[in-house]
matplotlib code that plots the C-alpha trace (Angstrom):
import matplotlib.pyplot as plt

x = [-47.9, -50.0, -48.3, -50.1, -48.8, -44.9, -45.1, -46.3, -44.1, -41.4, -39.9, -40.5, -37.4, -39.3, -42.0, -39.2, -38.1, -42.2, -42.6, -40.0, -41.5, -44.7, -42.9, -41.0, -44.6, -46.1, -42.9, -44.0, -47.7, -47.3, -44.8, -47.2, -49.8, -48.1, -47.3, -51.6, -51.7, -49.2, -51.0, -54.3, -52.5, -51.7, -54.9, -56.6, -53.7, -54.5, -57.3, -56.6, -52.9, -51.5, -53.8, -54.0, -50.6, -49.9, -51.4, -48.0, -47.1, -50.6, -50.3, -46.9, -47.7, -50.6, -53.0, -56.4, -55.8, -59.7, -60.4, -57.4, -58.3, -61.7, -59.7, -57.2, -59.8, -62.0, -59.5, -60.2, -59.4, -61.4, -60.9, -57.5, -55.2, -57.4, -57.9, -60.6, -60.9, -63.8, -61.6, -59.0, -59.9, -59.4, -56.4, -54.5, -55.4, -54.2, -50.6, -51.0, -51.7, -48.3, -46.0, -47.5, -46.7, -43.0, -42.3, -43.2, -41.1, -38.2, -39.4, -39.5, -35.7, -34.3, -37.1, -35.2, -35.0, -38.7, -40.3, -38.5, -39.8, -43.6, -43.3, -42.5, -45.3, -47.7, -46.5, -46.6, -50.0, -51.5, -50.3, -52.4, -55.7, -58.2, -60.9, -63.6, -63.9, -62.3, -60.6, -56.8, -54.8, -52.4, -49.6, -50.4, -49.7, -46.8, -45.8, -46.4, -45.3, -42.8, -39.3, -39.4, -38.5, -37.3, -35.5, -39.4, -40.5, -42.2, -44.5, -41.7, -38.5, -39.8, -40.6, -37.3, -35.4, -37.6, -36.9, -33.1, -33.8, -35.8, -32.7, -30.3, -32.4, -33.4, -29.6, -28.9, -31.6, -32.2, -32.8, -30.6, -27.8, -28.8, -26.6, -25.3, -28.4, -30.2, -33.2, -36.2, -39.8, -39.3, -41.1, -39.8, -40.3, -39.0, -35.2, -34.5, -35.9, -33.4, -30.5, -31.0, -30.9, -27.8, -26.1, -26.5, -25.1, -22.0, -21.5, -20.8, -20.2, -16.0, -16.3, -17.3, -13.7, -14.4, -16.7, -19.5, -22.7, -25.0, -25.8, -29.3, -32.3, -35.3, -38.4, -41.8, -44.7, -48.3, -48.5, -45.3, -41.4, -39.2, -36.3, -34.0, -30.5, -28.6, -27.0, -24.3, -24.1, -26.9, -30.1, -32.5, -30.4, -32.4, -33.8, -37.0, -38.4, -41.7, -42.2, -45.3, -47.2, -47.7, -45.4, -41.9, -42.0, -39.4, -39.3, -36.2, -35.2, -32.9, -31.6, -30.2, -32.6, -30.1, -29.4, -32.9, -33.2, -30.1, -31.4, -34.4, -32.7, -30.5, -33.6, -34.2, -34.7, -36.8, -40.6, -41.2, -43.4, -42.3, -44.2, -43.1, -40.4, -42.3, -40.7, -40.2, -39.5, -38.3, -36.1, -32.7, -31.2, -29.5, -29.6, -32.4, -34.1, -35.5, -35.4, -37.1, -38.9, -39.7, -41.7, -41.7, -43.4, -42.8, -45.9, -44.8, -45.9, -42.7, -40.4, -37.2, -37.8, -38.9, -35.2, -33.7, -35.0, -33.9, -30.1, -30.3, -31.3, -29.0, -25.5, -26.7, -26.8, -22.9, -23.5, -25.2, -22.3, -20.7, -22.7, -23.0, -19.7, -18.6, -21.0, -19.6, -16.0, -16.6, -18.5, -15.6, -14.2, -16.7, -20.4, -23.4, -25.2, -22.0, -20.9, -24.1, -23.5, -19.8, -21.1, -24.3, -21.6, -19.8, -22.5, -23.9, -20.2, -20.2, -17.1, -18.2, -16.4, -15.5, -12.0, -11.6, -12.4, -10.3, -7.4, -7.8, -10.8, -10.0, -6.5, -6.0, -7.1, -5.5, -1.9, -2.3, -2.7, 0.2, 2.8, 1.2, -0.1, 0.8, 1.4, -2.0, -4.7, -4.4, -5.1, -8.9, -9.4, -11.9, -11.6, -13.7, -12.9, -9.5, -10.2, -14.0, -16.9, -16.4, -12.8, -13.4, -16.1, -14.1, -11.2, -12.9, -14.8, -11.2, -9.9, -12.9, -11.9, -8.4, -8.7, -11.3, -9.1, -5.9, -7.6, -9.6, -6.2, -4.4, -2.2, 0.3, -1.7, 1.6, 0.6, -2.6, -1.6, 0.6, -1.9, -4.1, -2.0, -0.8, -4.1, -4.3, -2.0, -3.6, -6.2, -4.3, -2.7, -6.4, -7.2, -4.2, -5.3, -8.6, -6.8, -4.8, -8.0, -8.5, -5.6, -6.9, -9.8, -7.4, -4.9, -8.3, -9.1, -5.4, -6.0, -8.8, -7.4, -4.8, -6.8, -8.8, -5.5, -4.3, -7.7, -7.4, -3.9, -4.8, -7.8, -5.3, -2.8, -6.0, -6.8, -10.3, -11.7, -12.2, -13.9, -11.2, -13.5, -15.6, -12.0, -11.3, -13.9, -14.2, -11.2, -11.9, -14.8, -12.6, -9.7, -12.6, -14.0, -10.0, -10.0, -12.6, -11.4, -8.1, -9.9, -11.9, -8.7, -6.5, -9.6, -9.3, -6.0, -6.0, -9.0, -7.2, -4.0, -2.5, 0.9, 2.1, 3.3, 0.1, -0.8, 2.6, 1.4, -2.2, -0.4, 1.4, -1.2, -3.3, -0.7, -0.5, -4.5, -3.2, -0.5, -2.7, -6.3, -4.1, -2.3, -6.0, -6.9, -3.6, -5.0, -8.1, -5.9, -3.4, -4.0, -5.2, -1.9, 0.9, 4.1, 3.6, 6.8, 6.2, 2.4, 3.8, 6.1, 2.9, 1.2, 4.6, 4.3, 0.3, 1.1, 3.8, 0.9, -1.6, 1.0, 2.3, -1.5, -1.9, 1.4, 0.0, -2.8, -1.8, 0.9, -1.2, -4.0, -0.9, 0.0, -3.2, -3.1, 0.5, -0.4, -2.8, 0.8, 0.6, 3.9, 2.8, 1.1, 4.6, 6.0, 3.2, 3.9, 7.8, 7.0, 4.5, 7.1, 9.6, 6.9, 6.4, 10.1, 10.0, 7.2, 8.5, 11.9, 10.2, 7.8, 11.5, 12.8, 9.5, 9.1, 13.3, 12.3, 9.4, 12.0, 14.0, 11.6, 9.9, 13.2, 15.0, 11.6, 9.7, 6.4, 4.0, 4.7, 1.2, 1.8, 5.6, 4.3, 1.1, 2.9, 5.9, 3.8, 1.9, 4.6, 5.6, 2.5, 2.4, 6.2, 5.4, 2.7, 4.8, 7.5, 4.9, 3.8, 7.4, 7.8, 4.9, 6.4, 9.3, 7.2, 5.1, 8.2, 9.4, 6.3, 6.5, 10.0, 8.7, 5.9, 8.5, 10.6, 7.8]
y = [-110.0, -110.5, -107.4, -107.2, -110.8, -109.7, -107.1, -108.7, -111.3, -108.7, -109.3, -105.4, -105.5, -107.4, -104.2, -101.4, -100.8, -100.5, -98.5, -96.2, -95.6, -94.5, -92.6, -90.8, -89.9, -88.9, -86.5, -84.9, -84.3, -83.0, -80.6, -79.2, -79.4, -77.4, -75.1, -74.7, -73.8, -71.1, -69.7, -70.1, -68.0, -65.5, -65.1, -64.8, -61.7, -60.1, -61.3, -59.4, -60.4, -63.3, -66.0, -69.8, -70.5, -74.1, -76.1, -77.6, -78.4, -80.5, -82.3, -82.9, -84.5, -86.6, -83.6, -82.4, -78.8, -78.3, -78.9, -77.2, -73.9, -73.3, -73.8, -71.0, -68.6, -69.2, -69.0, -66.0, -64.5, -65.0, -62.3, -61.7, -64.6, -67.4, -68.9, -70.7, -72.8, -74.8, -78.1, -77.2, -80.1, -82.8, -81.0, -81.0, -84.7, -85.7, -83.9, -85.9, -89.3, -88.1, -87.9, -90.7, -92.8, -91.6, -92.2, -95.3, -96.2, -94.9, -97.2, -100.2, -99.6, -97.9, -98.7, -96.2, -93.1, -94.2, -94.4, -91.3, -89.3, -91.3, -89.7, -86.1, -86.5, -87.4, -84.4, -81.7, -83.0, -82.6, -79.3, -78.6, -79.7, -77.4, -75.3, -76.2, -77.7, -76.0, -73.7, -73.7, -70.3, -68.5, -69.7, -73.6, -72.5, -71.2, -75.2, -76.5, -74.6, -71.9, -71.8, -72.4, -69.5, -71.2, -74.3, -76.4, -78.4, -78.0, -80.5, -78.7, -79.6, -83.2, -83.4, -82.8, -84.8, -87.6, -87.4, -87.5, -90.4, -91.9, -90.9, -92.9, -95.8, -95.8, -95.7, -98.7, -100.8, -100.1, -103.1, -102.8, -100.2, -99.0, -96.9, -95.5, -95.1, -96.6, -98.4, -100.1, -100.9, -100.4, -101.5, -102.6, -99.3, -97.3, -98.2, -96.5, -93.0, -93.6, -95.2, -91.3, -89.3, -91.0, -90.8, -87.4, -87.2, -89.1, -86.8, -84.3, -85.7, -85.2, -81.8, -81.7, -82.8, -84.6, -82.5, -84.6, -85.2, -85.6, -89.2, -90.3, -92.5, -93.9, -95.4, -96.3, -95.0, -96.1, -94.6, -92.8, -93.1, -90.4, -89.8, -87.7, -86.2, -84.8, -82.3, -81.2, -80.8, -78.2, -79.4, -77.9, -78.4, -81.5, -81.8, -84.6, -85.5, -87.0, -89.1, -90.3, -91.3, -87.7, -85.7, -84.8, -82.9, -81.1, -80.0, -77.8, -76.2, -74.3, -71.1, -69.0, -67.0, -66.4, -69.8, -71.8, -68.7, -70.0, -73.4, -72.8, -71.0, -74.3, -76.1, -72.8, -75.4, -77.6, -76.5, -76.3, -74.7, -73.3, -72.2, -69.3, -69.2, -69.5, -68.5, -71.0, -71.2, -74.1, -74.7, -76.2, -74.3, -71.1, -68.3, -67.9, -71.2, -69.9, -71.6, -71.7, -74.0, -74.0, -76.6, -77.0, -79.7, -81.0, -82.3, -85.2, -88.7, -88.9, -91.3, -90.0, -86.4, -87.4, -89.1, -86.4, -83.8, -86.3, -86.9, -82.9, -82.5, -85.2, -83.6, -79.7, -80.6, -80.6, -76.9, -75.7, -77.1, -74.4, -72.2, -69.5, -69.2, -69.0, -66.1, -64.2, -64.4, -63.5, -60.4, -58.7, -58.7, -58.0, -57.0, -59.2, -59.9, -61.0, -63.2, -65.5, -64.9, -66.6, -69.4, -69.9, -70.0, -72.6, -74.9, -74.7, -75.7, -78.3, -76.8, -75.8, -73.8, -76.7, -76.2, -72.9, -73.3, -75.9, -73.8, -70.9, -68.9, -65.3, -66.1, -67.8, -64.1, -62.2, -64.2, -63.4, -60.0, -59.4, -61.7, -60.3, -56.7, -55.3, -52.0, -52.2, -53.4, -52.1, -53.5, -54.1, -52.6, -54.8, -56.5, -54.7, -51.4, -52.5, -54.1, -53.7, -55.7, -57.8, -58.7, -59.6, -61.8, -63.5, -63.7, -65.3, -67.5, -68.7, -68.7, -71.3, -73.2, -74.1, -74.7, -77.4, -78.5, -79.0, -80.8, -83.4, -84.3, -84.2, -81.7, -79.2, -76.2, -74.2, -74.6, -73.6, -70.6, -69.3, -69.7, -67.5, -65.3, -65.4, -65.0, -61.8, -60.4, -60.7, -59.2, -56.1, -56.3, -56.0, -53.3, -51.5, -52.4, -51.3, -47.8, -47.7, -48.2, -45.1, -43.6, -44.7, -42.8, -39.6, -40.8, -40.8, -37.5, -36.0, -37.4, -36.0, -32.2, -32.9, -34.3, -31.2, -28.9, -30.9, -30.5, -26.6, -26.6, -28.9, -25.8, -23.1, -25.0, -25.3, -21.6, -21.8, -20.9, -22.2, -22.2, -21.3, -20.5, -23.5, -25.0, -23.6, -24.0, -27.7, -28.2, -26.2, -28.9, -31.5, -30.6, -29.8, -33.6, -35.4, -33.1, -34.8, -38.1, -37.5, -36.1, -39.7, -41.7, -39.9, -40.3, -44.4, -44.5, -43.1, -45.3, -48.4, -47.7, -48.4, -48.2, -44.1, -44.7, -44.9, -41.6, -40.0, -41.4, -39.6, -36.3, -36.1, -37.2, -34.6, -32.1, -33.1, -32.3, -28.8, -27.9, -29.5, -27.2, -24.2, -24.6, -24.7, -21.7, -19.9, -21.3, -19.4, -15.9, -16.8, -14.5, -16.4, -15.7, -17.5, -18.6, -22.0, -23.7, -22.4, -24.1, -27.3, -27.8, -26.9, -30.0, -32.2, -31.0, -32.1, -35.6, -36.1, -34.9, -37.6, -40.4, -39.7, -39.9, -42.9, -44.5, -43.5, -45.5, -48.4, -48.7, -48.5, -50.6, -53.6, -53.0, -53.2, -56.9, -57.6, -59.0, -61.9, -63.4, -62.6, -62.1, -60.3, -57.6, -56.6, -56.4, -54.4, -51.9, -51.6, -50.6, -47.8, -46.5, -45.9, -44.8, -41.9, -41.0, -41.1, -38.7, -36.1, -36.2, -35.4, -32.4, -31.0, -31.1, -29.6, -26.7, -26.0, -25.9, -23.5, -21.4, -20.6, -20.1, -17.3, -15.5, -15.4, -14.6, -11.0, -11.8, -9.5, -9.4, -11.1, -13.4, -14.4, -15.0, -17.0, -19.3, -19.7, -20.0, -22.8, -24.6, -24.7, -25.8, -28.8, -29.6, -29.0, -32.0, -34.3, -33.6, -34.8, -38.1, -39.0, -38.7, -40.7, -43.2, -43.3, -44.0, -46.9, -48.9, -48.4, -50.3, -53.0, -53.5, -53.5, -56.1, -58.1, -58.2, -59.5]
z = [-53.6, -50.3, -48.7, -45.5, -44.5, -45.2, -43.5, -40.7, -41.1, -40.6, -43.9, -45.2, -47.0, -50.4, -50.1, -50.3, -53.7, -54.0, -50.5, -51.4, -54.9, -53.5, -50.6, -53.5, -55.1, -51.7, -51.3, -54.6, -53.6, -50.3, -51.1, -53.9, -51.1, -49.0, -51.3, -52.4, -48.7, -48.8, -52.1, -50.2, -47.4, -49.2, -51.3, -47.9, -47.0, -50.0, -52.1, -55.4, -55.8, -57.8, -58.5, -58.3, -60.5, -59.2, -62.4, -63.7, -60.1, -59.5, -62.8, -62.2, -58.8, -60.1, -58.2, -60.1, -60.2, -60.8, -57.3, -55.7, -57.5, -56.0, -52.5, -53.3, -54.1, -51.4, -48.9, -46.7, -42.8, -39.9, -37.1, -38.5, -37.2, -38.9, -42.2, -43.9, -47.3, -48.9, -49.0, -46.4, -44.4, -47.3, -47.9, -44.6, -44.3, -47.1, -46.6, -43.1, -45.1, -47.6, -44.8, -43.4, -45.9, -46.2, -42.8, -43.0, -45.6, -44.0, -40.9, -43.2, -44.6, -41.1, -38.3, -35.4, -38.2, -39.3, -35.9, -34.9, -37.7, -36.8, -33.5, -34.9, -37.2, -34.4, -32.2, -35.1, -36.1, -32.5, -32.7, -36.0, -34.9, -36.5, -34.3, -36.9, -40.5, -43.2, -40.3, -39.3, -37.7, -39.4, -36.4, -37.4, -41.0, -40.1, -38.0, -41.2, -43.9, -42.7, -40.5, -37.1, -35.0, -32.0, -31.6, -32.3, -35.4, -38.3, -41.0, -43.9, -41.7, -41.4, -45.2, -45.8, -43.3, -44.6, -48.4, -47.5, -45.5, -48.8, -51.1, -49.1, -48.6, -52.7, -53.4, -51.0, -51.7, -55.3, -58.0, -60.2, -61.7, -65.6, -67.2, -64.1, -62.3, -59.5, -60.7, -59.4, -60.4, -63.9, -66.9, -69.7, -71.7, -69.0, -69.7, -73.0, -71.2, -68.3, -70.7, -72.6, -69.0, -68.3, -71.9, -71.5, -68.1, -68.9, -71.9, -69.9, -66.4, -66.3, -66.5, -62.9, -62.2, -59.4, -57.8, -55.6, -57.5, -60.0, -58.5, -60.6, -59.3, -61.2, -60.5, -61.6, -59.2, -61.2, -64.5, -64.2, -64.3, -62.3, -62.4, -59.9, -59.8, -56.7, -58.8, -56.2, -52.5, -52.2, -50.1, -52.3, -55.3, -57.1, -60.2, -60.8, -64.1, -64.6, -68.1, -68.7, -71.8, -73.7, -71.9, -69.7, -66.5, -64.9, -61.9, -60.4, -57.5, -56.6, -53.8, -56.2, -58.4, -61.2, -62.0, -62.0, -65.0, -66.1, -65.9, -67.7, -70.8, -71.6, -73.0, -75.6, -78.5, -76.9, -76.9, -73.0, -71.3, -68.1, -64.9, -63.0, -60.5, -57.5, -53.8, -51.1, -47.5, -45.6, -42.8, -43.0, -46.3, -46.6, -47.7, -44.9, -45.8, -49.5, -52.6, -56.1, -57.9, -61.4, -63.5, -67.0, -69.4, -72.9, -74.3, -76.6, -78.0, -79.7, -78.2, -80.2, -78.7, -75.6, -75.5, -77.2, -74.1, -71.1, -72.9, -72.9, -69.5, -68.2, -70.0, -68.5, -65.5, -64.4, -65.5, -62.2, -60.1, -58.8, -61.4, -58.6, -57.8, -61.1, -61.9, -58.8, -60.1, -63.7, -62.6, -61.3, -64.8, -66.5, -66.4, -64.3, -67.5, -69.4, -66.5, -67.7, -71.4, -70.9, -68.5, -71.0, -74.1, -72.2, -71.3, -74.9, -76.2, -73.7, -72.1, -68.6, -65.6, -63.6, -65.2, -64.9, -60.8, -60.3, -62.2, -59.7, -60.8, -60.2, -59.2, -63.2, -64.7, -62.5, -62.9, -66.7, -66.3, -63.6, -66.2, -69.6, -68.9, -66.1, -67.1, -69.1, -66.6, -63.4, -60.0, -59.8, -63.7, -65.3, -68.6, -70.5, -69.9, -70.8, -73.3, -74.6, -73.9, -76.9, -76.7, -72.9, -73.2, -76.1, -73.8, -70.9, -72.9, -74.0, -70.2, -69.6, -72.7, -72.0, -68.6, -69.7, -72.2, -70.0, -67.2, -69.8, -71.5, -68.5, -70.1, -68.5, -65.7, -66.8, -70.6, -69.7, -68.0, -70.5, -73.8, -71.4, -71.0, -74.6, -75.6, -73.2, -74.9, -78.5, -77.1, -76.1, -79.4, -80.9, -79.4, -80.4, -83.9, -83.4, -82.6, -85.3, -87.6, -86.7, -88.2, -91.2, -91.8, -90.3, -93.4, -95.2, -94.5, -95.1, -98.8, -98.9, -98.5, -100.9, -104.0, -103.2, -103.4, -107.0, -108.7, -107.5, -109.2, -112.1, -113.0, -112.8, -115.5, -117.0, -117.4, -115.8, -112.9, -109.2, -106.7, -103.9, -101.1, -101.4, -101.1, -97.9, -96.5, -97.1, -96.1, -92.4, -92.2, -93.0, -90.1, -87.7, -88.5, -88.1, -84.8, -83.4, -84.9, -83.3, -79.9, -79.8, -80.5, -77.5, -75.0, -76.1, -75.8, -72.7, -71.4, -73.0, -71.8, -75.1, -76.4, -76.5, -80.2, -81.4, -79.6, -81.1, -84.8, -84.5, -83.6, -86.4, -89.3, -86.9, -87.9, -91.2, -91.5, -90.3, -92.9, -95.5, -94.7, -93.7, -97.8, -98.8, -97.3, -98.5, -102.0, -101.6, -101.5, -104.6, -107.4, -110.5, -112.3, -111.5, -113.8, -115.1, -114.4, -110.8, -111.2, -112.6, -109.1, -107.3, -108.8, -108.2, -104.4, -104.2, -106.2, -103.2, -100.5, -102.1, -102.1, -98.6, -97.4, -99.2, -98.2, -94.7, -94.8, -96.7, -94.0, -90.4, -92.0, -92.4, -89.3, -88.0, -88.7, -88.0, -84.1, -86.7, -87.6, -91.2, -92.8, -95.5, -93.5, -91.7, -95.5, -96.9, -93.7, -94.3, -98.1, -96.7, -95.1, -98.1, -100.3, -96.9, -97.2, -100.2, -100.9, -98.7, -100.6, -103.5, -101.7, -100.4, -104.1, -105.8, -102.6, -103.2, -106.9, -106.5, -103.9, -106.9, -109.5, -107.1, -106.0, -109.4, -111.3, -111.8, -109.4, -107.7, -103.7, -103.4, -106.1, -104.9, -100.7, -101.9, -103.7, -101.0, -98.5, -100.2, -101.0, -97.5, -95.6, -98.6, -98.0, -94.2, -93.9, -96.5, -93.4, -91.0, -92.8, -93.2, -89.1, -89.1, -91.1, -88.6, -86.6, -87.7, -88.6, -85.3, -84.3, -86.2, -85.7, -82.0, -82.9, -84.5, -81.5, -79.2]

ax = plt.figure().add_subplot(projection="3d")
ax.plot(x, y, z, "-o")
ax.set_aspect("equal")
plt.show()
């Protein structure tokens, strides 16, 4: 095309899917440019700090880095409020001849906004002219690079102002819409790379529920295709990829720190390699006009994984929406780097937070808790100190689920509210079970004492001897072990807030312990002869002791499970109970029969208290596994009723 004669023929419009193209390119070099003079600035500042780092950025731009690194480390200061590069001069022409040629391109699509951004170009660049070759001052740096202080102008402003203008004027005047996106100047084998992009962003792009965004535009400028998406609403928000021959670019900004990290971790199976995430000033943004960028490249030849990394790209994307606010409201639940495990989880299960915005956000949880748990969280309490880490995370992974789910099937918001809180309240019931696992290795314990006490009796029936101390004292270790067990359990049921029951059912297996280690150290003062019919009672009163412990545990491990819905678990617990009532029936009957045998016999005064007195504190913790056993089956009937 004989482009000089159209355009002065007026007829631009046939040069601006081309014009914009380049314009597009020239944005990408100049802000790498200025970016090599703000690394040159602050080698000059301080000349051992961070080197030249800019390599990815230059390549990605279609920049030599061999020649910008020389310039970086050369830079130095001049009487303190000048610098000076070997290339400097090169350099700041051609960032003039970049905006140059955006500015023109806005002219040829908008001619008032282009000649108005001409005329800023030409007053910003008179202010900029250098006192010698190679030579600019730090305050003309800071006209082209940095924020304004006053009310005045600067090259980065205009950069900006001009690429918007070049957005809007690429989505009005593009060729042609593929797959969603507008397209222009493509080649032939530039479509299946976009058509990929734009799978993936459909994938994924209703669970933005109608948030702005994510609007895509393509292009081919020389030897590359680019491709860019809005994202959201966020100025420095945008995301551009680069595919060329052997490789994928990405380049990605972004004002909040956390998230380009975030961003960056989604493409964990892909081998990229990333820059670092440099800092950036410009004027117009917030957060005090800095953002981040971050570039990262995928070295391929391989057309399937080349698509493979742009359909990934394209469906993570409606995972920044928002992503800051998200991260803000799950960290007053629970912990800062759990708030990006959850909202990682959901973007790798392609379920998002979107949902779980649109439901209310902090207002969703917090219902839950006021209608399921009110007595359980308090105001302000965070999940996962009421209900662990694990179980939190877990939960608000499921909070993020189903509010996904009920705005993609159009489903009921009430639904949704009440499995949340339904699933709140399984949560609760976990822990509880969690506690009551506990109770189990107390039961354990209790057993423990008791098979300790038969074999004891078992040896004296026997005729041979025993080692009574050893006995004892095992058992003291044993009570001092279920004391701290018991200790831990009332300090998580306190912290958890959990049901008093189980508290009242670790007291009395607690007490059992007791009864059981102070008959074993009773046992340690019995004289070796005792009558055997009042030895045979003995061993009927330690079978009772090791059933009732057993019964014990068998019965809070099934009710441990009950909240899962299994049937069979609430039956299993029930049973445990009779066998309990059972077992201390026949501890009353054996210490009653050992009563009598002692008061109508002919034994010694030490012979005749010893064996009382063991017979008691045996018949004593059968008592106390039995109240346990009332106990537990008033829980379950409770779980039951709920």
């Amino acid at each position: 095309m004989k482009s000089a004669i159209v355009e002065q023929l007026g007829q631009t419009d046939i040069l601006l899917p081309a014009l914009i193209g380049e314009a597009l390119a020239a944005n990408d070099r100049v802000k790498v440019r200025l970016s090599i003079v703000q690394a040159a600035t602050r080698h000059a500042r301080d000349p051992s700090g961070t080197g030249f780092d800019l390599t990815n950025e230059c390549r990605a731009a279609g920049i030599d880095p061999v020649t910008m690194e020389p310039l970086v480390r050369g830079a130095g200061l001049i009487g303190g409020d000048r610098m000076t590069a070997p290339g400097l001069s090169q350099l700041t022409a051609a960032i003039w001849g970049d905006v140059t040629t955006m500015a023109r391109a806005v002219k040829a699509g908008d001619a008032a906004a282009g000649q108005a951004a001409l005329d800023r170009l030409t007053a910003i660049q008179a202010s900029a002219v250098p006192e010698a070759a190679d030579t600019i001052t730090l305050a003309q740096i800071a006209k082209l690079v940095g924020l304004a202080e006053t009310d005045g102008d600067s090259l980065h402003r205009l950069v900006m102002d001009l690429h918007k203008s070049l957005n809007r004027l690429s989505a009005a005047h593009a060729e042609e819409n593929l797959a969603g996106a507008h397209v222009f100047g493509l080649q032939a084998d530039d479509r299946p790379a976009v058509e990929a992009f734009m799978r993936g962003v459909e994938q994924t792009r209703g669970l933005k529920f109608g948030h702005p965004g994510l609007a895509t535009t393509a292009a081919r400028s020389g030897a590359r295709l680019t491709i860019q998406n809005d994202i959201g609403e966020t100025d420095a928000h945008v995301v551009v990829i680069a595919v060329e021959a052997d490789a994928v670019t990405v380049t990605y900004t972004d004002v909040h720190l956390p998230r380009a990290k975030f961003f960056t971790r989604l493409f964990r199976d892909f081998p990229v390699q990333w820059s670092g995430l440099d800092r950036m000033t410009a004027e117009g943004l917030s957060d005090g006009g800095v953002f981040y960028l971050v570039t990262g490249r995928l070295a391929t030849d391989n057309g399937k994984q080349r698509d493979e990394f742009l359909e990934t790209i394209g469906a993570s994307l409606v995972f920044l929406i928002d992503w800051n606010k998200a991260r803000k409201i799950l960290r007053t639940w629970i912990s800062k780097a759990d708030a990006v495990v959850v909202l990682d989880w959901a973007a790798r299960h392609r379920v998002g937070h979107r949902g779980f915005l649109e439901l209310g956000g902090s207002e969703l949880v917090a219902s839950a808790v006021h209608h399921a748990t009110p007595q359980r969280i308090g105001f302000g309490e965070r999940l996962d100190h009421a209900l662990g880490r694990a179980a939190a995370v877990d939960f608000l992974k499921t909070v993020l689920r189903v509010s996904a789910e009920a705005l993609q099937e159009g489903g009921s918001v009430r639904l949704a509210r009440d499995r949340i809180e339904a699933d709140l309240v399984r949560h609760l019931q976990r822990v509880d079970s969690l506690l009551l696992e506990i109770v189990v290795r107390q039961a354990g314990l209790a057993r423990e004492i008791a098979a300790g006490m038969a074999q004891f009796i078992a040896q004296l029936q026997a005729g041979r001897p025993f080692d009574r101390r050893s006995l004892a004292a095992r058992a003291q270790r044993i009570e001092e072990k279920a004391d701290k067990i018991a200790i831990e359990a009332r300090r998580e049921i306190e912290r958890f807030n959990a049901d008093p029951t189980i508290g009242q059912i670790v007291n009395r297996v607690e007490d059992a312990i007791d009864e059981l280690e102070q008959a074993a150290f009773i046992s340690s003062l019995m004289p070796d002869a005792v009558a055997p019919n009042a030895l045979d009672r003995l061993a009927e009163l330690c079978a009772a002791a090791i059933s009732g412990a057993e019964a014990a545990a068998a019965g809070i491990a099934a009710a441990a499970d009950i909240p899962d819905g299994q049937r069979v678990d609430t039956e299993d617990a029930l049973a445990a109970v009779d066998r309990l009532i059972e077992a201390e029936h026949r501890g009353d009957a054996a210490e009653r029969a050992i009563t009598a045998i002692v008061l109508r016999g002919d034994f010694e005064l030490k012979t005749a208290l010893s064996v009382l007195e063991l017979a008691r504190a045996i018949e004593r913790a059968t008592d106390r596994l039995a109240g346990f056993g009332h106990l537990l089956r008033a829980r379950v009937l409770a779980e039951l009723s709920t």
